[in-house]
CHARMM internal coordinates of N, CA and C (Angstrom, degrees):
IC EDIT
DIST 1 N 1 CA 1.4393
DIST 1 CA 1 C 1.5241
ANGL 1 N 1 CA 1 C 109.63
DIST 1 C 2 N 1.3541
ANGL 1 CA 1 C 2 N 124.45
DIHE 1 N 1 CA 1 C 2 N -38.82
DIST 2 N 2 CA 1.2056
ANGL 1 C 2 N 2 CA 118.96
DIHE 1 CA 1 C 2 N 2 CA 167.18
DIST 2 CA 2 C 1.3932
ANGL 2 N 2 CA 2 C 126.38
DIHE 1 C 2 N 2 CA 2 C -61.93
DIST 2 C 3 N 1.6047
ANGL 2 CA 2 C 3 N 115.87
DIHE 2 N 2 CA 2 C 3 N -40.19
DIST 3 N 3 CA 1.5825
ANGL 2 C 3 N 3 CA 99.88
DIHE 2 CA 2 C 3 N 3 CA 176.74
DIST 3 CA 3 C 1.3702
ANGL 3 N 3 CA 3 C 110.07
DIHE 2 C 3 N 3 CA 3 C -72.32
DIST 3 C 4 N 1.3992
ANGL 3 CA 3 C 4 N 131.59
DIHE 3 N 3 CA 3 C 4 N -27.48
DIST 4 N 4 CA 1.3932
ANGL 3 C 4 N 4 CA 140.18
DIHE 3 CA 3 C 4 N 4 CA 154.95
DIST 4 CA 4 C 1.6118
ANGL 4 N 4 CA 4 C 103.25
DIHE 3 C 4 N 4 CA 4 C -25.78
DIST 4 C 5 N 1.2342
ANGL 4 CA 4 C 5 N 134.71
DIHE 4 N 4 CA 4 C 5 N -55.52
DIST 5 N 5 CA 1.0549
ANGL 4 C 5 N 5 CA 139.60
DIHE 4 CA 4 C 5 N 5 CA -163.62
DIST 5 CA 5 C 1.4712
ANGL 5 N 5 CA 5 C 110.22
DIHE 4 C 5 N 5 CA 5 C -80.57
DIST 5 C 6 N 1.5061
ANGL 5 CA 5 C 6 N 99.83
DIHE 5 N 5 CA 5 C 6 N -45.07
DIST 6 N 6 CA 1.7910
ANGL 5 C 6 N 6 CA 100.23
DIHE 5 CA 5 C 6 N 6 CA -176.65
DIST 6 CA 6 C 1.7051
ANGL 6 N 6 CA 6 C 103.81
DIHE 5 C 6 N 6 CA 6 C -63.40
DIST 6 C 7 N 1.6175
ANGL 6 CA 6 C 7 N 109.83
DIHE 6 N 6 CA 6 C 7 N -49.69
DIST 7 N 7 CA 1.4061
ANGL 6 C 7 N 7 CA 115.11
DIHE 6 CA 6 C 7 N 7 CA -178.61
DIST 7 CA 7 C 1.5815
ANGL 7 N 7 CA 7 C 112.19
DIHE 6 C 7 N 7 CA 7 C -49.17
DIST 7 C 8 N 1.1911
ANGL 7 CA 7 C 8 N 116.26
DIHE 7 N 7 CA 7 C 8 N -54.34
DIST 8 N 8 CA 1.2213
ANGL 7 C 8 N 8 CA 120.93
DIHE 7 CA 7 C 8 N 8 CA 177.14
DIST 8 CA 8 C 1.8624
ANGL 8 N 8 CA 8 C 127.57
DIHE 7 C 8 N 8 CA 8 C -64.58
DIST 8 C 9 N 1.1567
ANGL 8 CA 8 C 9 N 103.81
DIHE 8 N 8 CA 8 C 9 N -10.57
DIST 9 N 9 CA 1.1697
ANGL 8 C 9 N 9 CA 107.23
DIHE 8 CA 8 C 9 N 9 CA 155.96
DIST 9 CA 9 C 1.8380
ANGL 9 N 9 CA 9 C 121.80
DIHE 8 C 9 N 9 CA 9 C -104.61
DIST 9 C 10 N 0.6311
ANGL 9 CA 9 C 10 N 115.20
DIHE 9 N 9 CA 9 C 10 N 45.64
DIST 10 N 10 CA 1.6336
ANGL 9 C 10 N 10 CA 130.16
DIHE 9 CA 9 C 10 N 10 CA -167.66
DIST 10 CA 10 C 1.8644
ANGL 10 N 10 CA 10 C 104.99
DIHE 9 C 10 N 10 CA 10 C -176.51
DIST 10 C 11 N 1.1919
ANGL 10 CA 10 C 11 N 108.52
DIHE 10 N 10 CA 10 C 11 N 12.73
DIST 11 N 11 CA 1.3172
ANGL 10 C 11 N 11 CA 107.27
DIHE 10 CA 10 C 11 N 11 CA 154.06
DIST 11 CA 11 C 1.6762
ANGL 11 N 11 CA 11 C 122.05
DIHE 10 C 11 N 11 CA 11 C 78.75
DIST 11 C 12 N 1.8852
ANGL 11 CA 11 C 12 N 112.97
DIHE 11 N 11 CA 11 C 12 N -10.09
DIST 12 N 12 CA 1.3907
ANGL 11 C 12 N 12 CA 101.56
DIHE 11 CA 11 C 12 N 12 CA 174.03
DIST 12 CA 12 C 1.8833
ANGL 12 N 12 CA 12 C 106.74
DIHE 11 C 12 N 12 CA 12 C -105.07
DIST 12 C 13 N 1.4965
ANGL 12 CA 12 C 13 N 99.99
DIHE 12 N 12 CA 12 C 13 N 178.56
DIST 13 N 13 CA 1.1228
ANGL 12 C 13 N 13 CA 114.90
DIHE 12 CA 12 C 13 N 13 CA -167.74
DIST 13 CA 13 C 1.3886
ANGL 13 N 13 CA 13 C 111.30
DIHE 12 C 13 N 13 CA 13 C 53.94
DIST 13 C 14 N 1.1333
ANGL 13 CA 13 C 14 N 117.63
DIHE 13 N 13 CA 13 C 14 N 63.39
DIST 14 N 14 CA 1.6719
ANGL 13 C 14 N 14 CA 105.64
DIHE 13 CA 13 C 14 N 14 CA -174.37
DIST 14 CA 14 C 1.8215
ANGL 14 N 14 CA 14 C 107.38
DIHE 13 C 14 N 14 CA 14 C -91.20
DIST 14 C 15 N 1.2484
ANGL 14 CA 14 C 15 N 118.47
DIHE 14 N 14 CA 14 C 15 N -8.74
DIST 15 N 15 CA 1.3872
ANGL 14 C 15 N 15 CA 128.20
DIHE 14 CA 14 C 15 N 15 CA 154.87
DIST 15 CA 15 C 1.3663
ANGL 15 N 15 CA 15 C 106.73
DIHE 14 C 15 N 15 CA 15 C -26.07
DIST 15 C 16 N 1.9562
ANGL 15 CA 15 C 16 N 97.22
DIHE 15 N 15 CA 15 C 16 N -90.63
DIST 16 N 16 CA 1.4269
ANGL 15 C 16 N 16 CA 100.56
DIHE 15 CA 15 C 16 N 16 CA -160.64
DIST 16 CA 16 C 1.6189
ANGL 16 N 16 CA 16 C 102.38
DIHE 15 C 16 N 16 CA 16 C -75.27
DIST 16 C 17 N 0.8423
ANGL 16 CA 16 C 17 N 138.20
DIHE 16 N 16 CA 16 C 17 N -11.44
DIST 17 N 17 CA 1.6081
ANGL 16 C 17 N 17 CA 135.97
DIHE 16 CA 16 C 17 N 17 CA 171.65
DIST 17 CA 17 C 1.8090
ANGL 17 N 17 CA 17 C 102.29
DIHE 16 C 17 N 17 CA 17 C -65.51
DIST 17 C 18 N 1.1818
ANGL 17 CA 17 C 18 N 118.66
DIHE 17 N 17 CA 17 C 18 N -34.35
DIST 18 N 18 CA 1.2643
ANGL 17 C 18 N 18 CA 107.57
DIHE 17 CA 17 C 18 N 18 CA 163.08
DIST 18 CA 18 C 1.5056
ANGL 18 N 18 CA 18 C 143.61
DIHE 17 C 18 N 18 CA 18 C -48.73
DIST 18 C 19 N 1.9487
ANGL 18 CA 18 C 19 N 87.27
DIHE 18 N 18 CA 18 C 19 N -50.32
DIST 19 N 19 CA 1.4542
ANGL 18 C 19 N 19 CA 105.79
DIHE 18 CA 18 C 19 N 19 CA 177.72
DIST 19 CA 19 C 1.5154
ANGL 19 N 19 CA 19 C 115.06
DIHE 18 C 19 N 19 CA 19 C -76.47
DIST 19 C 20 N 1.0496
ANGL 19 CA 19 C 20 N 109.54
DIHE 19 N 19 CA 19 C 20 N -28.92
DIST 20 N 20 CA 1.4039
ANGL 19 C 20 N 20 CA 117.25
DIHE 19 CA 19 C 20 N 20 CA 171.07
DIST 20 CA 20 C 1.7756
ANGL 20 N 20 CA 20 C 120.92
DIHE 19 C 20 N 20 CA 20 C -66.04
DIST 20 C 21 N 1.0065
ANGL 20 CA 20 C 21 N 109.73
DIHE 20 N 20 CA 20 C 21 N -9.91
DIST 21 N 21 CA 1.3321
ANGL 20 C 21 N 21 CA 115.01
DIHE 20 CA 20 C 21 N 21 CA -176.18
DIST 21 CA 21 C 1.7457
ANGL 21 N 21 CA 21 C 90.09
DIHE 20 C 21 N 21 CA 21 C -110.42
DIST 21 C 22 N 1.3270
ANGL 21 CA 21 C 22 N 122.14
DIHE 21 N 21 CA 21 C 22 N -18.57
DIST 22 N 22 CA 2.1288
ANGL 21 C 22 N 22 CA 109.26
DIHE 21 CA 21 C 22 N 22 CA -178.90
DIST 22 CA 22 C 1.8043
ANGL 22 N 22 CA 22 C 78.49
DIHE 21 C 22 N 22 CA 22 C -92.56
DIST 22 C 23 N 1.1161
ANGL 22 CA 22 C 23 N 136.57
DIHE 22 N 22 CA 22 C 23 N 9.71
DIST 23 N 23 CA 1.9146
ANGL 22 C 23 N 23 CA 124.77
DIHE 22 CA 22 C 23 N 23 CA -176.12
DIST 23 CA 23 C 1.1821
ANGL 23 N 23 CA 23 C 106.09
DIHE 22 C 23 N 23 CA 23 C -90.46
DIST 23 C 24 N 1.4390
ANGL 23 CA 23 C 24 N 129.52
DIHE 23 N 23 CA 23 C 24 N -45.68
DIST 24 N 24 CA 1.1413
ANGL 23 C 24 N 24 CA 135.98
DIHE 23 CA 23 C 24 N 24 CA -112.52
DIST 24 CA 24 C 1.2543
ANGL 24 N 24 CA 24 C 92.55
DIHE 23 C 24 N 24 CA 24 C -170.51
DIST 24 C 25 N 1.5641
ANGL 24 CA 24 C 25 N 110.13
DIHE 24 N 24 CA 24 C 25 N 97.22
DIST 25 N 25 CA 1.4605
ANGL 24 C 25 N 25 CA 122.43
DIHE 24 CA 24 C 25 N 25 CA 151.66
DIST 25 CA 25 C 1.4131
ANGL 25 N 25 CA 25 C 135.03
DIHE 24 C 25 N 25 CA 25 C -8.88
DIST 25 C 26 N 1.5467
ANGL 25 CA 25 C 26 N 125.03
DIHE 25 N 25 CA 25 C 26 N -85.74
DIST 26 N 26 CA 1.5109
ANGL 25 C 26 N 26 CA 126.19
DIHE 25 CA 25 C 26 N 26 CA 144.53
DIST 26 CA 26 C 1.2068
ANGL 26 N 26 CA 26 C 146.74
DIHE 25 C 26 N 26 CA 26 C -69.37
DIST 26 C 27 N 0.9931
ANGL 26 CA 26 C 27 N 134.96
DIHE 26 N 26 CA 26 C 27 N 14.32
DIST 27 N 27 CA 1.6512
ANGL 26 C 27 N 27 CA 146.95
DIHE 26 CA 26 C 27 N 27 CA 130.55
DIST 27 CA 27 C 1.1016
ANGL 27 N 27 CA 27 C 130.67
DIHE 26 C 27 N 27 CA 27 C -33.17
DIST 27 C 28 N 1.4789
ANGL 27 CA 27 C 28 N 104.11
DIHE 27 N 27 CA 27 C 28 N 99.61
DIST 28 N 28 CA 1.6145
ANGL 27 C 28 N 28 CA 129.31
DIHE 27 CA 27 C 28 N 28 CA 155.71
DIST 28 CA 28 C 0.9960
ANGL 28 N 28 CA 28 C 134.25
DIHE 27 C 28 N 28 CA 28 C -105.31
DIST 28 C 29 N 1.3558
ANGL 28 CA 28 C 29 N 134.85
DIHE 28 N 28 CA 28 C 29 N 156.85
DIST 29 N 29 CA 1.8084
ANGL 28 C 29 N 29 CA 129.59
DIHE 28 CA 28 C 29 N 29 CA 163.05
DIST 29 CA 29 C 1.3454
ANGL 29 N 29 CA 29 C 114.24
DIHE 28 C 29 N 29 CA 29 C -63.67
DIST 29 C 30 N 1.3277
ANGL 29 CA 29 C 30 N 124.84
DIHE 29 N 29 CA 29 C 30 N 21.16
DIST 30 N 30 CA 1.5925
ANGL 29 C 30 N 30 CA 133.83
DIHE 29 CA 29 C 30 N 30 CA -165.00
DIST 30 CA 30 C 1.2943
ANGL 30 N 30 CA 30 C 97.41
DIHE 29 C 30 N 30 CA 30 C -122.26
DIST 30 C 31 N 1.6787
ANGL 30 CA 30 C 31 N 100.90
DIHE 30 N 30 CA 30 C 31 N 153.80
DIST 31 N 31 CA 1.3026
ANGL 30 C 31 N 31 CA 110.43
DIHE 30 CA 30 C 31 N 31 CA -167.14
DIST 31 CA 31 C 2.0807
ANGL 31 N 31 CA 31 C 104.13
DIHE 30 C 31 N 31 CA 31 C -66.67
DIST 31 C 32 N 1.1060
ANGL 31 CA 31 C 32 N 102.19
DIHE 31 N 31 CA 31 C 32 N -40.69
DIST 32 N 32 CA 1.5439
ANGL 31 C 32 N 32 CA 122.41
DIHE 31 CA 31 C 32 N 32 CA 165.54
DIST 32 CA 32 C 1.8041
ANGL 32 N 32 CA 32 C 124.93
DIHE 31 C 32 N 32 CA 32 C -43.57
DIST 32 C 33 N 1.3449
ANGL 32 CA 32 C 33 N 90.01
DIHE 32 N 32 CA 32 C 33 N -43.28
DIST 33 N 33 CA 1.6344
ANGL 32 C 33 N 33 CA 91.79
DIHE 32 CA 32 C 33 N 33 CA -179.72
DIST 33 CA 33 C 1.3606
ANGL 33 N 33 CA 33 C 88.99
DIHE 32 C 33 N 33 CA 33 C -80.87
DIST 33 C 34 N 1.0979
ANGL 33 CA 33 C 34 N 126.03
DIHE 33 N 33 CA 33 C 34 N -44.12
DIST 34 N 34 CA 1.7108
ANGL 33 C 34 N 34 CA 112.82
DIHE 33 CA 33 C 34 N 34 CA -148.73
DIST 34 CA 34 C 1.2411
ANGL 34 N 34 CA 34 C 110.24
DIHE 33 C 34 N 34 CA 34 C -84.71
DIST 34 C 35 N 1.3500
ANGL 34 CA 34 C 35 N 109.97
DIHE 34 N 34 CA 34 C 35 N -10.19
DIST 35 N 35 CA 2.2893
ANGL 34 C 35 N 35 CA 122.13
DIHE 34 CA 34 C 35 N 35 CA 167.07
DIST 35 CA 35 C 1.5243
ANGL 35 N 35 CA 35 C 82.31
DIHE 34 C 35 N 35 CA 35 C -62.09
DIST 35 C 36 N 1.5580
ANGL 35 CA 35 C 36 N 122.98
DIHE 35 N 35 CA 35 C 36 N -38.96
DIST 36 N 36 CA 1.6343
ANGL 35 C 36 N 36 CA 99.83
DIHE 35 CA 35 C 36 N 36 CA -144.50
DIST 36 CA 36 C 1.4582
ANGL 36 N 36 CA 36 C 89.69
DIHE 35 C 36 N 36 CA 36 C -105.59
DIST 36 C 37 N 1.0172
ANGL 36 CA 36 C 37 N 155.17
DIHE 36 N 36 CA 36 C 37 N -5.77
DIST 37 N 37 CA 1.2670
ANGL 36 C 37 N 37 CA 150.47
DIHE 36 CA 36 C 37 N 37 CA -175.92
DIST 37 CA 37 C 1.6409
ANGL 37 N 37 CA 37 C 117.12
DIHE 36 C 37 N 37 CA 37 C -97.63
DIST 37 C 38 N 1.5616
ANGL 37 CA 37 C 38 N 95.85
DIHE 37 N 37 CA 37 C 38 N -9.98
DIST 38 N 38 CA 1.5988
ANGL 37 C 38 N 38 CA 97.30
DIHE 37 CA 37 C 38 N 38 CA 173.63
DIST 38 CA 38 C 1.7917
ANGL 38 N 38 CA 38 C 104.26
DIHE 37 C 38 N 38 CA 38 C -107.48
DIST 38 C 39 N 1.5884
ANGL 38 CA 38 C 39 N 104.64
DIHE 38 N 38 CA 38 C 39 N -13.36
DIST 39 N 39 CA 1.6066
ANGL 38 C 39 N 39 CA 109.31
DIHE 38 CA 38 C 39 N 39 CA 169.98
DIST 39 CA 39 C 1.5349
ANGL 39 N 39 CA 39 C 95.30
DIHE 38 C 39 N 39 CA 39 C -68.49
DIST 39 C 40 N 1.1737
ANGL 39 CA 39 C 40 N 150.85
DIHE 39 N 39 CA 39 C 40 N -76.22
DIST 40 N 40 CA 1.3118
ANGL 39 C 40 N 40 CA 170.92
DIHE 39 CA 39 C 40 N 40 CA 121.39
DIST 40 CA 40 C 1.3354
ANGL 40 N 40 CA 40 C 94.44
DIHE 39 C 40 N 40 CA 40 C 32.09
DIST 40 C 41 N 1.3989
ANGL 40 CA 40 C 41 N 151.97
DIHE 40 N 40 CA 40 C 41 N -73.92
DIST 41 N 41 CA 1.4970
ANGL 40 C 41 N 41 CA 161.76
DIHE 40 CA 40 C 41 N 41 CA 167.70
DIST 41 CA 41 C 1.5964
ANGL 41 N 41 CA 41 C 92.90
DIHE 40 C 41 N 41 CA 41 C -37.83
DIST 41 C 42 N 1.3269
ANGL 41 CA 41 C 42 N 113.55
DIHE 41 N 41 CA 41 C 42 N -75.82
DIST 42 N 42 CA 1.5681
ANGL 41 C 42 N 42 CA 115.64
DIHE 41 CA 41 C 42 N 42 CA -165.26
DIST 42 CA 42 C 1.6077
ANGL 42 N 42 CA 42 C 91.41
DIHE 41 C 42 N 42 CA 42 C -48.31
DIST 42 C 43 N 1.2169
ANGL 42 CA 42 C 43 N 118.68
DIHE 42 N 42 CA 42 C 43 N -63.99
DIST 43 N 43 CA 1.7574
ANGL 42 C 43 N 43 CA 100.27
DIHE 42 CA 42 C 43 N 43 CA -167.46
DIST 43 CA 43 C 1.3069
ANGL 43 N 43 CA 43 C 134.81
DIHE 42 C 43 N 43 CA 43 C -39.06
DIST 43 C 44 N 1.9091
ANGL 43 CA 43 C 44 N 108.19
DIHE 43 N 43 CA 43 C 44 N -40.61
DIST 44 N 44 CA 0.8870
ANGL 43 C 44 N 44 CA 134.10
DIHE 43 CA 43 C 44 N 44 CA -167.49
DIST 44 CA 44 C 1.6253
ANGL 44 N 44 CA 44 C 121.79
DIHE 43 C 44 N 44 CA 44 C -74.24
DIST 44 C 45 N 1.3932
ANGL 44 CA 44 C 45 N 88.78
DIHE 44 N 44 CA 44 C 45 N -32.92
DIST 45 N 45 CA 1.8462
ANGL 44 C 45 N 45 CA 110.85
DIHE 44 CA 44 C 45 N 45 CA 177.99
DIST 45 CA 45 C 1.5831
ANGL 45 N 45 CA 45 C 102.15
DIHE 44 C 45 N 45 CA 45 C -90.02
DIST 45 C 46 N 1.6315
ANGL 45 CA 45 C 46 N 133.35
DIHE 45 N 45 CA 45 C 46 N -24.61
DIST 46 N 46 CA 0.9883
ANGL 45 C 46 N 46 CA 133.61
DIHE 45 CA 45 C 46 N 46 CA 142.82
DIST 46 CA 46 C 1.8076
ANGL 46 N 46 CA 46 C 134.64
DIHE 45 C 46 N 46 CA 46 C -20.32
DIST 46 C 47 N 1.4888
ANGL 46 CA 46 C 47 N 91.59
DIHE 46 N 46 CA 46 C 47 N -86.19
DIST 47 N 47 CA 1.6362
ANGL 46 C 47 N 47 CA 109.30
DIHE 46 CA 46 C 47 N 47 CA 163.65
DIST 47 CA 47 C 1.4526
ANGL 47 N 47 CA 47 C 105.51
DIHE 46 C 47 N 47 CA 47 C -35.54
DIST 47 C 48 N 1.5578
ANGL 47 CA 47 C 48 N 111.91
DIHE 47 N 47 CA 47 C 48 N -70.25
DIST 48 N 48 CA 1.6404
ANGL 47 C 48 N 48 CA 99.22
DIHE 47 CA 47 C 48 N 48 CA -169.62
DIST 48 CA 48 C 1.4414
ANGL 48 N 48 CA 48 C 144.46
DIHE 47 C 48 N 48 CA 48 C -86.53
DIST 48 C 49 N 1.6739
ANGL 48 CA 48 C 49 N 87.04
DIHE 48 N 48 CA 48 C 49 N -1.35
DIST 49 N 49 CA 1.9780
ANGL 48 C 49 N 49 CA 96.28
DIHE 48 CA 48 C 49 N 49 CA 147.62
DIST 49 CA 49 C 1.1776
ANGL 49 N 49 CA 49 C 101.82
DIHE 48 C 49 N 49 CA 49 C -61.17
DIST 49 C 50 N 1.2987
ANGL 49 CA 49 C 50 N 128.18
DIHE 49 N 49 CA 49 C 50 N -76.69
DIST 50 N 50 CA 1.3899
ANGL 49 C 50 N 50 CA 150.80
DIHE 49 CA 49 C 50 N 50 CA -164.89
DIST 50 CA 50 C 1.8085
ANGL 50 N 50 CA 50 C 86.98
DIHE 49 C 50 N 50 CA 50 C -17.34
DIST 50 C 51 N 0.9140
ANGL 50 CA 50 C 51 N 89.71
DIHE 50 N 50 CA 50 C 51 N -74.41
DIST 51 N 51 CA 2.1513
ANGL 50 C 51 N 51 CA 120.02
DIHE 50 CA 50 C 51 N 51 CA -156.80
DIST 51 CA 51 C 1.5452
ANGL 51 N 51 CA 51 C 75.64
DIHE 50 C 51 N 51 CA 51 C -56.12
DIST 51 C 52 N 0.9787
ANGL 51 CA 51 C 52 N 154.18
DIHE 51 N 51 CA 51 C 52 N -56.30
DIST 52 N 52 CA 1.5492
ANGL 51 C 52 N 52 CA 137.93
DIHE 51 CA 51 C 52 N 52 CA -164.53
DIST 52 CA 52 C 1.2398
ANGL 52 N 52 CA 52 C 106.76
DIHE 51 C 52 N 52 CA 52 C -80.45
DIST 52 C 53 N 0.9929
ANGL 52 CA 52 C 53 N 128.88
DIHE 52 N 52 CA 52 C 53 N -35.42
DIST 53 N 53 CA 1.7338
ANGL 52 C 53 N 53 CA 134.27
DIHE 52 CA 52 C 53 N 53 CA -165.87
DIST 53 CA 53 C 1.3705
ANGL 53 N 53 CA 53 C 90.15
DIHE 52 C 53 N 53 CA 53 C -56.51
DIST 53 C 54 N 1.4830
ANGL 53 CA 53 C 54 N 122.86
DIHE 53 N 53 CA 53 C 54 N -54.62
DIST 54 N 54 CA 1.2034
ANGL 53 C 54 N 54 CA 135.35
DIHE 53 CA 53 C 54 N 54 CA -145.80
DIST 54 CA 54 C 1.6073
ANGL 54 N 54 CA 54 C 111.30
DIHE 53 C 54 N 54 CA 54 C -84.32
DIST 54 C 55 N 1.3296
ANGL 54 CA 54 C 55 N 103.88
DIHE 54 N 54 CA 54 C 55 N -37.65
DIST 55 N 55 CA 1.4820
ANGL 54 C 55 N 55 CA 115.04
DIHE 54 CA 54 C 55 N 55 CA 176.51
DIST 55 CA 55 C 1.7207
ANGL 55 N 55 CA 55 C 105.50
DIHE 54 C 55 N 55 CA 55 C -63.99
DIST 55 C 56 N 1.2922
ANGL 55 CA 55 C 56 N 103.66
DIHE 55 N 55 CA 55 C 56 N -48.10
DIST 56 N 56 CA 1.5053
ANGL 55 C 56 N 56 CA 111.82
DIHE 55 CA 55 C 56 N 56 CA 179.73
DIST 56 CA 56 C 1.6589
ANGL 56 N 56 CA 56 C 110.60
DIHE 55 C 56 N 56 CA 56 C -40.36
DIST 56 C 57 N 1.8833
ANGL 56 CA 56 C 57 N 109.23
DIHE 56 N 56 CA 56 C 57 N -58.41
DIST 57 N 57 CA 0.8975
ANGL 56 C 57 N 57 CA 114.23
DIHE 56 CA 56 C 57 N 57 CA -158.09
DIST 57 CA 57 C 1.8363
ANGL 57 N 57 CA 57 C 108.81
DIHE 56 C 57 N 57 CA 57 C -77.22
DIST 57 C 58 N 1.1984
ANGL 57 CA 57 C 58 N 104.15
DIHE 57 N 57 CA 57 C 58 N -22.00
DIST 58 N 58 CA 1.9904
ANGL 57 C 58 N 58 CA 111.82
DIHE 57 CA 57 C 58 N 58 CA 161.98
DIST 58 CA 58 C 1.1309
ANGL 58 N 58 CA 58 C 84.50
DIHE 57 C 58 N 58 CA 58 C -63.56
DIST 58 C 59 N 0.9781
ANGL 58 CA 58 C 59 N 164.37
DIHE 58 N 58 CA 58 C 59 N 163.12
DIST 59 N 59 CA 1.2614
ANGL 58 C 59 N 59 CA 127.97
DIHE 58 CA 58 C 59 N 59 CA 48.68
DIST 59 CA 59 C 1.9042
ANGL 59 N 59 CA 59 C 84.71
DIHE 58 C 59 N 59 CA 59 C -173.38
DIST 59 C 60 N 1.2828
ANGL 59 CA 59 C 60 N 115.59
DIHE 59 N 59 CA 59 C 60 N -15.72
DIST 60 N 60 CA 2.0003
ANGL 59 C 60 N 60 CA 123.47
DIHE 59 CA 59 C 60 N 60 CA 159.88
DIST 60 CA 60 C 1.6687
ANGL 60 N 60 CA 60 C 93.80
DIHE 59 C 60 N 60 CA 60 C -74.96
DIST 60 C 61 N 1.1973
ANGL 60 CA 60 C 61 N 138.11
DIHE 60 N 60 CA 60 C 61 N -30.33
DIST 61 N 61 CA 1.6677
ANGL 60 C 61 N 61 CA 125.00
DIHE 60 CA 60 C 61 N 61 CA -165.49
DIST 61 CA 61 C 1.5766
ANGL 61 N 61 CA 61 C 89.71
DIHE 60 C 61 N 61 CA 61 C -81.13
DIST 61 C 62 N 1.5047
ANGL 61 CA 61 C 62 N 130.04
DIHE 61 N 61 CA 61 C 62 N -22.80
DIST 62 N 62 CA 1.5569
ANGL 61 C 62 N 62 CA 111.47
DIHE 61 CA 61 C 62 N 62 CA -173.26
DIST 62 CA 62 C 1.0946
ANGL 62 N 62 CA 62 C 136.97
DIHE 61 C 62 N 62 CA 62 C -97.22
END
COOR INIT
IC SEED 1 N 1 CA 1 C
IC BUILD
């Protein structure tokens, strides 16, 4: 997401800098969106370790 950001502010790959901005809520080619679009990733990849860790651990106790 960050080179997404550097690229996208310097004008290449504007493809996937596109799609990445319809993915992902706060995502910009700005130094600003892309603090918040990789806060936004970490959360997101957060929850669903979390949500697996947990499923794992139901279901290893049985």
């Amino acid at each position: 997401m960050v080179l997404l950001g550097v690229f996208g502010a310097v004008g290449v790959y504007e493809g996937a800098v596109r799609m990445m901005e319809q993915w992902h809520l706060f995502f910009e080619p700005t130094v600003v969106g892309t603090v918040a679009g990789v806060i936004e990733a970490v959360i997101i990849t957060f929850v669903f370790t979390y949500s697996v860790a947990w499923l794992y651990n139901v279901f290893a106790q049985r």
